[in-house]
N, C-alpha and C positions, 0 to 999 in steps of 0.2 A: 357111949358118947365120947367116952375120953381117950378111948384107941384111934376114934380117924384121927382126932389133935396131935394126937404122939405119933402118929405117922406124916399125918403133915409136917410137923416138928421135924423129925429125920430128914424128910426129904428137902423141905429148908434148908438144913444145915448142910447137906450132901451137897448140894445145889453151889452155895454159895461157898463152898469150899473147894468146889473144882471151877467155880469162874471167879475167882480169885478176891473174894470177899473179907476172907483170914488175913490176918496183918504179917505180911511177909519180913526178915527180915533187909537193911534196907542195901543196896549193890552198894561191891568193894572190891576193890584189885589189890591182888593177895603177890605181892614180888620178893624176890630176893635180892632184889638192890638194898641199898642202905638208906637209911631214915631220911639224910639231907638228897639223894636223888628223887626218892617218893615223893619231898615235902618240893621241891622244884618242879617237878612234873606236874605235880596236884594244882601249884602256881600258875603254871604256865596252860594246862589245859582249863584255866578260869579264864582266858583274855577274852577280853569285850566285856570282862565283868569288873566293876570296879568295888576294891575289895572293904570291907569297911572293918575287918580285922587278920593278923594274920598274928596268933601267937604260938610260938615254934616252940617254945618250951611245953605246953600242953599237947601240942601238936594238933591244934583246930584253926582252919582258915572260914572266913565268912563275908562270903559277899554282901553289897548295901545290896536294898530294897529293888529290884527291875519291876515297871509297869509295864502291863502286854494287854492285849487286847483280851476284852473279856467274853468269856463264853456261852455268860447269861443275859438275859433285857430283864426292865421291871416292867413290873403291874401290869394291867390287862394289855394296855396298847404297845405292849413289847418294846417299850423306850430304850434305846442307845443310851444308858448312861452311869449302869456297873462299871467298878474298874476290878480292876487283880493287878496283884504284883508277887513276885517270887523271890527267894536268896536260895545261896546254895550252902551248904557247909559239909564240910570236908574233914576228916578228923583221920591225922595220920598215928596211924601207932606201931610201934614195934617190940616182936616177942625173940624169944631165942633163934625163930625158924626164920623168921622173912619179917617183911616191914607190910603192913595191910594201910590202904585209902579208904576209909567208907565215906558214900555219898550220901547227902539228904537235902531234900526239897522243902524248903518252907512256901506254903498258896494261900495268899488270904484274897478276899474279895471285901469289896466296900458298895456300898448300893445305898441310894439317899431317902430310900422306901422303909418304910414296918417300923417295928419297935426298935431296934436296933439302929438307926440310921446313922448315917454319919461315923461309926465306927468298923474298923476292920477285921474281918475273923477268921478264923483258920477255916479251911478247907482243905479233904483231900489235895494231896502232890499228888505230881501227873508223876506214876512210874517209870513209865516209857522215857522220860526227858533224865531224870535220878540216874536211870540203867546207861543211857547214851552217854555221861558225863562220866559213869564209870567204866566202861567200856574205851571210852578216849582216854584216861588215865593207863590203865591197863592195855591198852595199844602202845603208848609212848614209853611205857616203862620196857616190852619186849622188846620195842625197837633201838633199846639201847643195849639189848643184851643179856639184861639179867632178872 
């Protein structure tokens, strides 16, 4: 009896580590520019976002709250009335080699349903959106060059 479990067990795990279930490290754009063009670029690929920090001495910028449309309904009759909202933060650092941008996604949702109501809680970040924000960094840094 305990071998099918330990084999279901593997292939679980197997499973969800090739569709990507494991906590990945989170996208960064790795340049050899210098810390004050990285910390610019990092700025400037955040517009439309309005920033609700940017401390350049630690090198972490952070966007206020954005509400977007939400991906879930409540209760049985699938009501229109979760929200979500997102920030991004941006943490520039630099080592002997190059200056690195790491991206990250903060997702919470709020829903007026269940035990919880009325308050907001993390959820999965959408990868794909994290990746594309590092990707633009990393675009704008080559295109200056370095």
């Amino acid at each position: 009896m305990k071998r099918p479990f330990f084999i279901y067990l593997v292939v679980f795990c197997v499973a969800c580590g090739l569709a990507g279930c494991l906590s990945s490290s989170p996208p960064s754009a790795r340049s050899a520019c210098s810390f004050e063009q990285v910390w610019d670029t990092a700025i400037a690929s955040l517009e439309g976002s309005q920033l609700e920090s940017a401390d350049k001495t630690n090198g972490r910028i952070e966007t206020a709250w954005l509400e977007i449309p939400s991906q879930s309904h409540a209760g049985i009759l699938e009501r229109d009335v979760n929200r979500e909202r997102v920030k991004y933060i941006v943490e520039v650092q630099r080592d002997a080699a190059a200056t690195t941008a790491t991206v990250q996604q903060r997702h919470e949702q709020w829903t007026p349903m269940g035990v919880r109501m009325r308050q907001w809680q993390a959820i999965p970040a959408d990868s794909s959106e994290e990746m594309t924000l590092g990707n633009k960094i990393a675009r704008r840094l080559k295109e200056k060059g370095c």
